[in-house]
DSSP file (Angstrom, degrees, kcal/mol; ACC not computed):
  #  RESIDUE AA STRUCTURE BP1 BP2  ACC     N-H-->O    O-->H-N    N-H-->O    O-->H-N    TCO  KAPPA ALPHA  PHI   PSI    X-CA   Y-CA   Z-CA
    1    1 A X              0   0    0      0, 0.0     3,-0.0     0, 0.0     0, 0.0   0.000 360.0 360.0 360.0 125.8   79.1  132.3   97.2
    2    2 A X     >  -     0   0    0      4,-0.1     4,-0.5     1,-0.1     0, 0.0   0.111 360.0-107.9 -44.5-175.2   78.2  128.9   99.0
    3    3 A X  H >> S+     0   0    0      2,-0.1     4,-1.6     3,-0.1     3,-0.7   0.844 120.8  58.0-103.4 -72.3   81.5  126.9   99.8
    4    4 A X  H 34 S+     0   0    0      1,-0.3    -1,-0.1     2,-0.2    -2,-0.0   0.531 102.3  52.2 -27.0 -23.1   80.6  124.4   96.9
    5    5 A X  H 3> S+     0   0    0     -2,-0.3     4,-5.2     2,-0.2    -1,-0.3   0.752 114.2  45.1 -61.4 -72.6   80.6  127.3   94.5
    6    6 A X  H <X S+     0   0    0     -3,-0.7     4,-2.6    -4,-0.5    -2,-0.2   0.983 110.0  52.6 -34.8 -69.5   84.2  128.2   95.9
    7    7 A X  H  X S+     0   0    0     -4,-1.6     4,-1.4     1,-0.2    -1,-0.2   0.783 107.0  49.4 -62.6 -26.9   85.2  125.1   95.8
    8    8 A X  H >4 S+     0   0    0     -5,-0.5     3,-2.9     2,-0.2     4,-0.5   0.955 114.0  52.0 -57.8 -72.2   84.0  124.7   91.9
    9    9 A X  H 3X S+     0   0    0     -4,-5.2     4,-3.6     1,-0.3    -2,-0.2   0.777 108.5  46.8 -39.1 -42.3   85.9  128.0   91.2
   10   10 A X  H 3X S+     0   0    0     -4,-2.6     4,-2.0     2,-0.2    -1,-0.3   0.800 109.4  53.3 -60.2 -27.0   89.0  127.0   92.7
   11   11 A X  H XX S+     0   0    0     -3,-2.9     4,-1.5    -4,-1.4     3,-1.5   0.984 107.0  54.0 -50.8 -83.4   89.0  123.8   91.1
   12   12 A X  H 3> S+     0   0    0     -4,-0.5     4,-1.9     1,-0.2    -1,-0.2   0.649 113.8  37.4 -10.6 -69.2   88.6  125.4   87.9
   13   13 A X  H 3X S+     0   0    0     -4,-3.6     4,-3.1    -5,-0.3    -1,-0.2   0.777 107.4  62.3 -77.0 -21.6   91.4  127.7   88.1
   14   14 A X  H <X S+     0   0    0     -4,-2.0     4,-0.9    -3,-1.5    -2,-0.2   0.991 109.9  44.5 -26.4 -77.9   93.6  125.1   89.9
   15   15 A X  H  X S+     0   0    0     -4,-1.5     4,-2.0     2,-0.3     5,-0.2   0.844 111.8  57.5 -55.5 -48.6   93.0  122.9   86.1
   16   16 A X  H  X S+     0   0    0     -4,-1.9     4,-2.0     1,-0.2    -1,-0.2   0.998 111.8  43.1 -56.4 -63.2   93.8  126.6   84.3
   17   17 A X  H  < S+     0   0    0     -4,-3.1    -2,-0.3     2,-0.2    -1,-0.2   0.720 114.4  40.6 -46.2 -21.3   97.0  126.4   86.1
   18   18 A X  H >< S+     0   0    0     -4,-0.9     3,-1.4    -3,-0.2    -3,-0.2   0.899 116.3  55.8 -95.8 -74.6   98.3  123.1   85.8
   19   19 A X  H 3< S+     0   0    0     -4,-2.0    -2,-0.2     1,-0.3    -3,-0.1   0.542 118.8  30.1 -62.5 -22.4   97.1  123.2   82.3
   20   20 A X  T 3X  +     0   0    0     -4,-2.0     4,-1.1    -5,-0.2    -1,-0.3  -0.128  63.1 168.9-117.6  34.8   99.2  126.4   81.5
   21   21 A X  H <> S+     0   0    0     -3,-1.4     4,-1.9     1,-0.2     5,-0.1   0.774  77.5  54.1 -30.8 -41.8  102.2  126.4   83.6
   22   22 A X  H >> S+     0   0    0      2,-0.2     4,-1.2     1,-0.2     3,-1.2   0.964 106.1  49.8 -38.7 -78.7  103.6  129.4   81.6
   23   23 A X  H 34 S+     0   0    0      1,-0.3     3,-0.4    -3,-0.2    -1,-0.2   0.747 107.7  50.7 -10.0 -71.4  100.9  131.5   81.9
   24   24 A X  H >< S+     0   0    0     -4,-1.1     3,-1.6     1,-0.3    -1,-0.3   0.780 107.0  58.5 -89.6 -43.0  100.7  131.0   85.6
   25   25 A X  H << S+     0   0    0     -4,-1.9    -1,-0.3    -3,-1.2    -2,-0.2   0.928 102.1  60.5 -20.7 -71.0  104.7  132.0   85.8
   26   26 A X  T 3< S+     0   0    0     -4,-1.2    -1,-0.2    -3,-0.4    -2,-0.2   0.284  86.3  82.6 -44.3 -19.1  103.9  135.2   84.2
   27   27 A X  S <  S-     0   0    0     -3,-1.6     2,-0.2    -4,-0.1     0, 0.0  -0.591  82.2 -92.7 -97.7 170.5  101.4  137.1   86.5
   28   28 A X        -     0   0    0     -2,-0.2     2,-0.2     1,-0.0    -1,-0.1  -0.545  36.5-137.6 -50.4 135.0  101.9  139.0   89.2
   29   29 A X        -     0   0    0     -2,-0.2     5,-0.1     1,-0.1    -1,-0.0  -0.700  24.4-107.3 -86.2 135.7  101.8  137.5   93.1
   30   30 A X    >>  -     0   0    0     -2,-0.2     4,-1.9     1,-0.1     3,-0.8  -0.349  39.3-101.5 -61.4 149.6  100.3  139.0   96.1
   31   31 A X  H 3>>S+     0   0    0      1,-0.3     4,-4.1     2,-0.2     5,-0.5   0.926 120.6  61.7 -30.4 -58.8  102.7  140.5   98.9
   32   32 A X  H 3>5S+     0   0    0      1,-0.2     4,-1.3     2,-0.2    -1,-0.3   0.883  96.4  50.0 -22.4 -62.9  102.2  137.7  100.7
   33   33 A X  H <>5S+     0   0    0     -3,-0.8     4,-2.5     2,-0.2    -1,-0.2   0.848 117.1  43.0 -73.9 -41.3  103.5  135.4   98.4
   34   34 A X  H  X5S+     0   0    0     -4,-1.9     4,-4.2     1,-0.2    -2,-0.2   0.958 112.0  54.0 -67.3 -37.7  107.1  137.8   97.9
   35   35 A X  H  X5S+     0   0    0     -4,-4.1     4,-1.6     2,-0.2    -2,-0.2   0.869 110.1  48.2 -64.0 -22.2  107.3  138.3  101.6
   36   36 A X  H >X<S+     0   0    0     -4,-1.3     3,-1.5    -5,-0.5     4,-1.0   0.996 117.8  41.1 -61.8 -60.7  107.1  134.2  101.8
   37   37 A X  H >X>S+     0   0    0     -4,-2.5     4,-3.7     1,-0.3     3,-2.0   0.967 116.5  47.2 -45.3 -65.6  110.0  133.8   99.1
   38   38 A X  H 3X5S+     0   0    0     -4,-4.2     4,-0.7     1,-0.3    -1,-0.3   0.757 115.2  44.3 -64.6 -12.6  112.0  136.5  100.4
   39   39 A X  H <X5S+     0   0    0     -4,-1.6     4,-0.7    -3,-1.5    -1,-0.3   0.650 113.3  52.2 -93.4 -12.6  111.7  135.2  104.1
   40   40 A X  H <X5S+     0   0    0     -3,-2.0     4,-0.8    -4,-1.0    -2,-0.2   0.723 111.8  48.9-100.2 -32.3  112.3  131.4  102.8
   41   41 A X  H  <5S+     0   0    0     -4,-3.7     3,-0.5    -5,-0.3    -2,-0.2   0.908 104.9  61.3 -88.2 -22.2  115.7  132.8  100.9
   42   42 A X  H  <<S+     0   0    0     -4,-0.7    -1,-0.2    -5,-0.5    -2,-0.2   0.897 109.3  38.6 -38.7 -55.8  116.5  134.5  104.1
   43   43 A X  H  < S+     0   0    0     -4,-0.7     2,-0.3     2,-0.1    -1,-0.2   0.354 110.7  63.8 -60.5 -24.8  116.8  131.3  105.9
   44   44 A X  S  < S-     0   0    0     -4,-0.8     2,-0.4    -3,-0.5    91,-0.2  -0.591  89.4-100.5-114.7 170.5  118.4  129.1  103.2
   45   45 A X        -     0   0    0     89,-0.4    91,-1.3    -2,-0.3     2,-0.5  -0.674  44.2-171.9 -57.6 119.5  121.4  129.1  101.7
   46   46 A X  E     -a  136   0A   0     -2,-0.4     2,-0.2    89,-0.2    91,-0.2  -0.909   4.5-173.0-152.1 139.1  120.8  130.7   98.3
   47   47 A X  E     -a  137   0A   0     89,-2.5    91,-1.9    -2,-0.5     2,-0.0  -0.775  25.1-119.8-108.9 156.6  123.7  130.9   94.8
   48   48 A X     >  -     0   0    0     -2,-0.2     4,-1.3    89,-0.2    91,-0.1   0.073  31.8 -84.6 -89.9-142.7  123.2  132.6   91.9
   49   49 A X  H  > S+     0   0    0      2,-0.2     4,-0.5     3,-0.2    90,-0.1   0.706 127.4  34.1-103.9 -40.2  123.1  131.6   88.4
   50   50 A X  H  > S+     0   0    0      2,-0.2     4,-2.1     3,-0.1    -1,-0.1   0.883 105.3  61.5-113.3  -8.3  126.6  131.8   88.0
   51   51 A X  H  >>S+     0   0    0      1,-0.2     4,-1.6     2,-0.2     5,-0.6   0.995 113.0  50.4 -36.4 -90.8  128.0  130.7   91.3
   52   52 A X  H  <5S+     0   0    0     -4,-1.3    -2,-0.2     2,-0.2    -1,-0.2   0.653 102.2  51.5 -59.4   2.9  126.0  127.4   90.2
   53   53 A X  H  X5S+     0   0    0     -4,-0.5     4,-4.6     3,-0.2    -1,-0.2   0.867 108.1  60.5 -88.4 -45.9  127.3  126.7   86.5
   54   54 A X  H  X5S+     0   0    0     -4,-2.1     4,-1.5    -3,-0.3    -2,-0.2   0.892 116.5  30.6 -52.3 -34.7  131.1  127.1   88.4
   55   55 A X  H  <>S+     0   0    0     -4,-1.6     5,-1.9     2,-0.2     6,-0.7   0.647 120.5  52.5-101.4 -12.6  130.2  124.0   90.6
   56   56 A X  H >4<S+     0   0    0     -5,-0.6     3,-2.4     4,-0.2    -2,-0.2   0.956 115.6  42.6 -64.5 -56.6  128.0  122.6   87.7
   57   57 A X  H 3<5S+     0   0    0     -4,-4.6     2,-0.6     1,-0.3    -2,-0.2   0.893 118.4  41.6 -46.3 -74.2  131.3  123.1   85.6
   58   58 A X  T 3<5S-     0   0    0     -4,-1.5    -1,-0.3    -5,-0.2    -2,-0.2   0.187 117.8-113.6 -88.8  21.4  133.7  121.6   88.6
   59   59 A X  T < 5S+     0   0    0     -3,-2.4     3,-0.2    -2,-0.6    -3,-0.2   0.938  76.7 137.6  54.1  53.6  130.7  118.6   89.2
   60   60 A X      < +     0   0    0     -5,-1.9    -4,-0.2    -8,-0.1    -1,-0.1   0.361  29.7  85.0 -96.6 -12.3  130.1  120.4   92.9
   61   61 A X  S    S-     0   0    0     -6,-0.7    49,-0.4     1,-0.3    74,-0.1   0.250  75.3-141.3-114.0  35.5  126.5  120.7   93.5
   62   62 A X        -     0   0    0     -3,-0.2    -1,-0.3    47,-0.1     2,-0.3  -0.226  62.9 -10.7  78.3-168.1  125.6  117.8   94.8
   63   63 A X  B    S-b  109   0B   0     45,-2.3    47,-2.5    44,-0.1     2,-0.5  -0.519  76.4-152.4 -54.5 132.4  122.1  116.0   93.9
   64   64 A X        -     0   0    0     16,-0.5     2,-0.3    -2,-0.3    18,-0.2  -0.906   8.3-153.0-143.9 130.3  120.4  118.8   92.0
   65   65 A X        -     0   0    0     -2,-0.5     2,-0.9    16,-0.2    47,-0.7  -0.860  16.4-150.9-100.2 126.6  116.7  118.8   92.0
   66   66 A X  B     +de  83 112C   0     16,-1.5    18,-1.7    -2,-0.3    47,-0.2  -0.780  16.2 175.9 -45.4  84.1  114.3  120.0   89.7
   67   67 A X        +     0   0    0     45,-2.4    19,-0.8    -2,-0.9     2,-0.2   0.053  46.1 115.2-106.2  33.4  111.2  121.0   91.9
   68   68 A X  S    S-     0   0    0     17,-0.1     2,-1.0    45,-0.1    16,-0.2  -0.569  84.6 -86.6 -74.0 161.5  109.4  122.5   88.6
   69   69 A X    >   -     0   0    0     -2,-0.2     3,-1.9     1,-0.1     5,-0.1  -0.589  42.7-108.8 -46.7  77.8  106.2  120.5   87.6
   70   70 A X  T >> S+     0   0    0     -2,-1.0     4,-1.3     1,-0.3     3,-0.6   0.319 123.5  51.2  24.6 -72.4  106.8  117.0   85.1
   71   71 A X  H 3> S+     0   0    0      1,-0.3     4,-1.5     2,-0.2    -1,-0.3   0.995 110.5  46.4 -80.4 -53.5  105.4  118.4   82.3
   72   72 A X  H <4 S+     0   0    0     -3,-1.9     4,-0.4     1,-0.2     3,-0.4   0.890 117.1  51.5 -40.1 -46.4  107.9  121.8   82.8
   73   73 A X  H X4 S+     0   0    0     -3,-0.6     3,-1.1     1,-0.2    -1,-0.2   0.782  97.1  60.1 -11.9 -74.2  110.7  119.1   83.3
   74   74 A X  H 3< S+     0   0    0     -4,-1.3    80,-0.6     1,-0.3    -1,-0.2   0.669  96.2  68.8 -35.2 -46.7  109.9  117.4   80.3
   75   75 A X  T 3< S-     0   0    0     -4,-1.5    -1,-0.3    -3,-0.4    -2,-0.2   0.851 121.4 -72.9 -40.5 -57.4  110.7  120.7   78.6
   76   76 A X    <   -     0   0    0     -3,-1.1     2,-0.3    -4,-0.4    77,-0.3  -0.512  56.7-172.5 136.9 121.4  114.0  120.4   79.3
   77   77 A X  B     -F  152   0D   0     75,-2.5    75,-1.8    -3,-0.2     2,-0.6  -0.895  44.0 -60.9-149.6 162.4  116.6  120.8   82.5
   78   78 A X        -     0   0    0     -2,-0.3     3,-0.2    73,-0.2    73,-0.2  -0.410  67.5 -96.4 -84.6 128.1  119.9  120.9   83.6
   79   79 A X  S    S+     0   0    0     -2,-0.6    -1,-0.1    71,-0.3     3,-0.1   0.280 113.3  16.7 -35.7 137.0  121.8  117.5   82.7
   80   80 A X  S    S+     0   0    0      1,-0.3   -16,-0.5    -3,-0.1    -1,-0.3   0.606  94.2 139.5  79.2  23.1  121.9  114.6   86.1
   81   81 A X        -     0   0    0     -3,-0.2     2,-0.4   -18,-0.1    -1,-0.3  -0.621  45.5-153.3 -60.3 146.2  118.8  117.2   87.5
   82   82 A X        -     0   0    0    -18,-0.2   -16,-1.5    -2,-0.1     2,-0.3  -0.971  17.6-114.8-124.7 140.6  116.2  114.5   89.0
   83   83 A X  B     +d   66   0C   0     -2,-0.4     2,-0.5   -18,-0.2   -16,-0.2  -0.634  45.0 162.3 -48.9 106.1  112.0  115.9   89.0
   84   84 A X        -     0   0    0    -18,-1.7     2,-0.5    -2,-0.3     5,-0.1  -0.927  32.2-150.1-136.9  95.7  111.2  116.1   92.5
   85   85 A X    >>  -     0   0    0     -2,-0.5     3,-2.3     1,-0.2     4,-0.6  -0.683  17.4-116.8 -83.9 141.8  108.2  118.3   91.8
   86   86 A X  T 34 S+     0   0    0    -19,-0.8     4,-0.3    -2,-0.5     3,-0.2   0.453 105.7  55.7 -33.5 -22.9  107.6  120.7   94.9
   87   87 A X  T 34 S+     0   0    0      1,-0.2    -1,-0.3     2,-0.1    -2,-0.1   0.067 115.7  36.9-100.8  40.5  104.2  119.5   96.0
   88   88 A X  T X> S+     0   0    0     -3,-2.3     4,-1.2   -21,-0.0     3,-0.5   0.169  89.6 113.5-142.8   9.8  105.2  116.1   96.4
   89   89 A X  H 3X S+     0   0    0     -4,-0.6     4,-1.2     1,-0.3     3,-0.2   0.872  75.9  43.1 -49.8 -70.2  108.6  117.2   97.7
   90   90 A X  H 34 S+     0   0    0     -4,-0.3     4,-0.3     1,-0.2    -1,-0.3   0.794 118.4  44.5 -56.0 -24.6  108.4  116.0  101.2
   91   91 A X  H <4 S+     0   0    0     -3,-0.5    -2,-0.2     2,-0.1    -1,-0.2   0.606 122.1  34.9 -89.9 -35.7  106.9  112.8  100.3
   92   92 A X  H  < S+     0   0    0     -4,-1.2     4,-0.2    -3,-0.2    -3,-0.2   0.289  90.2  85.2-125.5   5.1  109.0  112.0   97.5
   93   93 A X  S >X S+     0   0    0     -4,-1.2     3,-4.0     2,-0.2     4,-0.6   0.969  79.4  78.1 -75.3 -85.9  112.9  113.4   98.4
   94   94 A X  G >4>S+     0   0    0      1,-0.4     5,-2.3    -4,-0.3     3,-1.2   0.379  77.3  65.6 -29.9 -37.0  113.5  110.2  100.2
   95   95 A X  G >45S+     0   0    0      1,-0.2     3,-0.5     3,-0.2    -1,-0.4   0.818 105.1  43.2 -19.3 -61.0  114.2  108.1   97.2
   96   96 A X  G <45S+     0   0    0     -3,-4.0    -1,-0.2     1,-0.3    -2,-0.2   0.282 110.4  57.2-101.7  17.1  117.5  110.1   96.2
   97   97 A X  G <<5S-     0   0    0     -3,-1.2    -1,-0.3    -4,-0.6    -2,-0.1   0.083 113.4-111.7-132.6  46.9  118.8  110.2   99.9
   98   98 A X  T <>5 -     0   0    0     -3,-0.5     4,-2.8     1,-0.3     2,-0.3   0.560  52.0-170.8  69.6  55.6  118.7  106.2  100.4
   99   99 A X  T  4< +     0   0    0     -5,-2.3    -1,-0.3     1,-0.2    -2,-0.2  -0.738  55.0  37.0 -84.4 156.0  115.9  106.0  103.0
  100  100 A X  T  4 S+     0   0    0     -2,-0.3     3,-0.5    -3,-0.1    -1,-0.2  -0.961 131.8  13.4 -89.1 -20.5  115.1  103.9  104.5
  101  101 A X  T  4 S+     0   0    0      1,-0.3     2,-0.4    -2,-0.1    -2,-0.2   0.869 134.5  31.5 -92.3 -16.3  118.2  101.8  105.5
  102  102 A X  S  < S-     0   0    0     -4,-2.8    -1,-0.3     1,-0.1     2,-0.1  -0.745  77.8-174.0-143.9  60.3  121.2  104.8  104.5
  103  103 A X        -     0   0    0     -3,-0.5    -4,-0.1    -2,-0.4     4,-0.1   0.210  12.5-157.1 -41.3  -5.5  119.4  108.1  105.2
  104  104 A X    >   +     0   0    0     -2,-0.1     3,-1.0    -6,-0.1    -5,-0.1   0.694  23.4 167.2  19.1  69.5  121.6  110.8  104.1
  105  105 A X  T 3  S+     0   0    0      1,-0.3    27,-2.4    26,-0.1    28,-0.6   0.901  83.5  48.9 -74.4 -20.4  120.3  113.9  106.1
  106  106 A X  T 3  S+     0   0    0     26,-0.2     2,-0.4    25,-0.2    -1,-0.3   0.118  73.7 139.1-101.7  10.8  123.7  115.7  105.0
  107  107 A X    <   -     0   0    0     -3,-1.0   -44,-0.1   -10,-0.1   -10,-0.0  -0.330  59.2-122.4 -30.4  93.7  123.4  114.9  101.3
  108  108 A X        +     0   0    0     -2,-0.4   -45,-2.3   -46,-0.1     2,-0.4  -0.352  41.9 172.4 -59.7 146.5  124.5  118.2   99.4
  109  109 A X  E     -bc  63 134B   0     24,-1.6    26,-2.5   -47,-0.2     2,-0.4  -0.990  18.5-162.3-144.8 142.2  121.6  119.2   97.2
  110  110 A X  E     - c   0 135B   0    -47,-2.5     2,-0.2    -2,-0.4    26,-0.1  -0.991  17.1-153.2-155.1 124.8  121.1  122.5   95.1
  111  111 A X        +     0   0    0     24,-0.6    26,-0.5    -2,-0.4   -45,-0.2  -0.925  18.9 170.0-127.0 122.1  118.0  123.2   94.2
  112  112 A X  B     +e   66   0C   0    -47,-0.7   -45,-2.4    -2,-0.2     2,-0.2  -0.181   0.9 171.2-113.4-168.3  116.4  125.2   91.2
  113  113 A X        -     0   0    0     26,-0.5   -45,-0.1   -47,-0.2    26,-0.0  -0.801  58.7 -61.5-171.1-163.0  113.1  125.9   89.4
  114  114 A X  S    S-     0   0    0     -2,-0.2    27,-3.9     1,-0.2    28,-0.7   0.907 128.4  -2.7 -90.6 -65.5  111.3  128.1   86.7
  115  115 A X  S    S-     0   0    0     25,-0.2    25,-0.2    26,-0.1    -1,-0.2   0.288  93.7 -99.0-119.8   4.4  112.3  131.5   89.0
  116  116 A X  S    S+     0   0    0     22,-0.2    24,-0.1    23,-0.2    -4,-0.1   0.802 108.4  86.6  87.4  32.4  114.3  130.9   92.6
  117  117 A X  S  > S+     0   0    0      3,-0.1     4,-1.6   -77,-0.0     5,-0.3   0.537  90.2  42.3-118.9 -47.6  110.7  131.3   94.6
  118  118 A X  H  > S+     0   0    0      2,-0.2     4,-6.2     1,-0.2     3,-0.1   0.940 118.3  47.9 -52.5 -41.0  109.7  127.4   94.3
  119  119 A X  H  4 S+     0   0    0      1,-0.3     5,-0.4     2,-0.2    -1,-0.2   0.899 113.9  50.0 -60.6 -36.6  113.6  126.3   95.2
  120  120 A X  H >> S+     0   0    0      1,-0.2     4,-1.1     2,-0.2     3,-1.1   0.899 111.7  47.4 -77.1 -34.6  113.5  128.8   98.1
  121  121 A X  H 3X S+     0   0    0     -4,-1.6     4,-1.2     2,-0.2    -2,-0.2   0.869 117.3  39.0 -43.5 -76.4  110.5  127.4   99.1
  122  122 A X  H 3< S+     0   0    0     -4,-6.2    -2,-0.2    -5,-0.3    -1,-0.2   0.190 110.6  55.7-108.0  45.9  111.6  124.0   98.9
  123  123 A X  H X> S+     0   0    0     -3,-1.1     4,-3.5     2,-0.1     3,-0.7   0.443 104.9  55.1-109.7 -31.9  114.8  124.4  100.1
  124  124 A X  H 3X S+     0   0    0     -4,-1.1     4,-2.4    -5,-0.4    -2,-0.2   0.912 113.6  47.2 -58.7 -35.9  113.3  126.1  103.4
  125  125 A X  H 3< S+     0   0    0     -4,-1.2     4,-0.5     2,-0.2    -1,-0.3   0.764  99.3  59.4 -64.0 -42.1  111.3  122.9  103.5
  126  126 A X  H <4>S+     0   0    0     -3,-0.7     5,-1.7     2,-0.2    -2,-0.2   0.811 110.8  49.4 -65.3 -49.9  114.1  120.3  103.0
  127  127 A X  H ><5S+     0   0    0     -4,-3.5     3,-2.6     1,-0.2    -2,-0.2   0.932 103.9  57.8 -62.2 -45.7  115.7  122.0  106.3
  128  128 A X  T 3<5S+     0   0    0     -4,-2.4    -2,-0.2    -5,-0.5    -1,-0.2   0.977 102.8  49.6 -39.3 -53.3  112.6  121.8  108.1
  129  129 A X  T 3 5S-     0   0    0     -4,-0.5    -1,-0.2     1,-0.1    -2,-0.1   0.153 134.8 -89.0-101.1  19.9  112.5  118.1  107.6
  130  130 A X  T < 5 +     0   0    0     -3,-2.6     2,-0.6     1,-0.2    -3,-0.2   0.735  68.7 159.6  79.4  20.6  116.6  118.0  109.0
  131  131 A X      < -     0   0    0     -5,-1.7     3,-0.3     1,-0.2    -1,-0.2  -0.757  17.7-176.2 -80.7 116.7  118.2  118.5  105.8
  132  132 A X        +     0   0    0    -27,-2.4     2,-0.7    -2,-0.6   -26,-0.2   0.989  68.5  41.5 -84.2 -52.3  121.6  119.8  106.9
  133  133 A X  S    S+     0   0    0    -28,-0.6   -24,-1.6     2,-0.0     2,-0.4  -0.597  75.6 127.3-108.0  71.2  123.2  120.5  103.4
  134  134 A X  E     -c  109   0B   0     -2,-0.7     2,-0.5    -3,-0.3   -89,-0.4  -0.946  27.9-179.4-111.5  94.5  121.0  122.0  101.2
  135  135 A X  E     -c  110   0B   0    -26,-2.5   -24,-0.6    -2,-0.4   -89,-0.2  -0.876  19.8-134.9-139.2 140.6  121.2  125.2   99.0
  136  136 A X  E     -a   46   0A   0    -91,-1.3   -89,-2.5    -2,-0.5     2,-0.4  -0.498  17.9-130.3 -88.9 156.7  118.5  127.0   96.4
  137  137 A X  E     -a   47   0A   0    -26,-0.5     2,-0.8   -91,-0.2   -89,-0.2  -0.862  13.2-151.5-123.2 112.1  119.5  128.3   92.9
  138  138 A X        +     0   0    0    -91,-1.9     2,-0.2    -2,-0.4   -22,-0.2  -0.951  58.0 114.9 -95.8 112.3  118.0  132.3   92.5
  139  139 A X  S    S-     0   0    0     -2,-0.8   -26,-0.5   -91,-0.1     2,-0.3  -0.815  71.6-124.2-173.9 129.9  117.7  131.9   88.6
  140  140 A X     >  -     0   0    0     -2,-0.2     4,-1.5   -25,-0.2   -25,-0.2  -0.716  25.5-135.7 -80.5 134.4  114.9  131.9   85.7
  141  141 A X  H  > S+     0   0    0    -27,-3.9     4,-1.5    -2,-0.3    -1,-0.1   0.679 104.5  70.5 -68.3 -12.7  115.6  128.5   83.9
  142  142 A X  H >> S+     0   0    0    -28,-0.7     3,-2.7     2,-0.2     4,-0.7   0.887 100.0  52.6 -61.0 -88.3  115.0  131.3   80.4
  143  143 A X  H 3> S+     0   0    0      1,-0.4     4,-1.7     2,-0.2     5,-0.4   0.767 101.2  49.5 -64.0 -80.7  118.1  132.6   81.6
  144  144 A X  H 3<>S+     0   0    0     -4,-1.5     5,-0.8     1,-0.2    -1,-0.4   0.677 114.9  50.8 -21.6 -39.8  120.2  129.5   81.7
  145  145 A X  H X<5S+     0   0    0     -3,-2.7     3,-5.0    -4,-1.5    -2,-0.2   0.977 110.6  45.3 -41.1 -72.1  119.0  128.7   78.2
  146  146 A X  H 3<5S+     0   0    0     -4,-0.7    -2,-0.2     1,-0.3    -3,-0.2   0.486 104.5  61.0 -77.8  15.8  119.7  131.7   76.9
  147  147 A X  T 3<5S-     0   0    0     -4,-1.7    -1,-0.3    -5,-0.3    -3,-0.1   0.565 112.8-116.8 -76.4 -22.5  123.2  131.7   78.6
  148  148 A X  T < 5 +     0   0    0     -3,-5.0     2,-0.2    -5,-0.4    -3,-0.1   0.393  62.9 145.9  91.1 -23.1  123.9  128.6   76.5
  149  149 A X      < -     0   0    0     -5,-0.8    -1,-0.3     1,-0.1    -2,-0.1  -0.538  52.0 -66.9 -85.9 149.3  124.3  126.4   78.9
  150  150 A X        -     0   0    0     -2,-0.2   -71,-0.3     1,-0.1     2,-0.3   0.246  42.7-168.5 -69.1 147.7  123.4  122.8   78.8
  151  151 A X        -     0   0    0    -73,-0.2     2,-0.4    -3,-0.1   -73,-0.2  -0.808   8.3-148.1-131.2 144.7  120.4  121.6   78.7
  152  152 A X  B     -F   77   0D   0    -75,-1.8   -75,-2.5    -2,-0.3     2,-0.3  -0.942   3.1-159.0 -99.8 115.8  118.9  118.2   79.1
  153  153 A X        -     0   0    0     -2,-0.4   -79,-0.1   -77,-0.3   -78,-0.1  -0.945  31.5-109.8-112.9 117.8  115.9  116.5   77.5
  154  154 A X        -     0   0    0    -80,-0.6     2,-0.5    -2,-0.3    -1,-0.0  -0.196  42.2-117.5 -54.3 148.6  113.9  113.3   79.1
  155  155 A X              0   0    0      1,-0.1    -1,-0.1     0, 0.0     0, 0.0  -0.818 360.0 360.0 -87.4 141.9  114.8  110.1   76.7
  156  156 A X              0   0    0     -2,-0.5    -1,-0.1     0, 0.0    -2,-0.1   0.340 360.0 360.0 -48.2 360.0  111.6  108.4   74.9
């Protein structure tokens, strides 16, 4: 297949993905992709589900970002979460840590997503870029619904 060809297909399924975020949750991942996660959570700091509702409860976890996708967001999240979606992460973090003139590199932040692989991901990232105090949430946001626990809605 020509590279223009490629590049159509990917597109394509790129636009299936964005357009179906669910979906795309739901399949199976190459090795690759677990060994990444599992090497990123290695590296990072990482609570569980219920480790973070006790510091949600005792107002303990810092900034917590959302790095799911807007429209996933939109869904619904856990209340004071700010959207900082993971491919705009680096680019767009600086906002809630008062660059430019009052940087915060030591700003605690805990961060979750759809399943613990994006947060691990782009908690591993946050430290790359000299983020001291940072730590990823291993939890499907399903569960935290069906735990009961609060949930957040954007206002109109």
């Amino acid at each position: 297949m020509k590279a223009k060809g490629k590049f159509l297909v990917l597109s394509f399924l790129l636009g299936v993905a964005m357009a179906m975020p669910g979906a795309v949750g739901a399949q199976n991942y190459p090795d690759s992709i677990k060994q990444m996660v599992g090497a990123a959570k290695k590296q990072v700091k990482v609570v569980n589900m219920e480790q973070f509702k006790a510091a949600f409860d005792k107002k303990e976890t810092g900034l917590i970002v959302d790095v799911r996708n807007p429209d996933e967001y939109a869904t619904g999240f856990v209340p004071g979460a700010v959207n900082v979606s993971r491919g705009l992460l680096e680019f767009t973090i600086w906002d809630q840590v008062g660059f430019p003139d009052k940087t915060d590199m030591a700003k605690k932040m805990t961060l979750y997503c759809k399943s613990g692989g994006r947060c691990a991901l782009a908690t591993k990232t946050l430290q790359d870029l000299g983020f001291t105090n940072v730590q990823s949430v291993d939890m499907k946001f399903e569960d935290w619904v069906k735990a009961g626990y609060p949930v957040a809605k954007p206002k109109q």
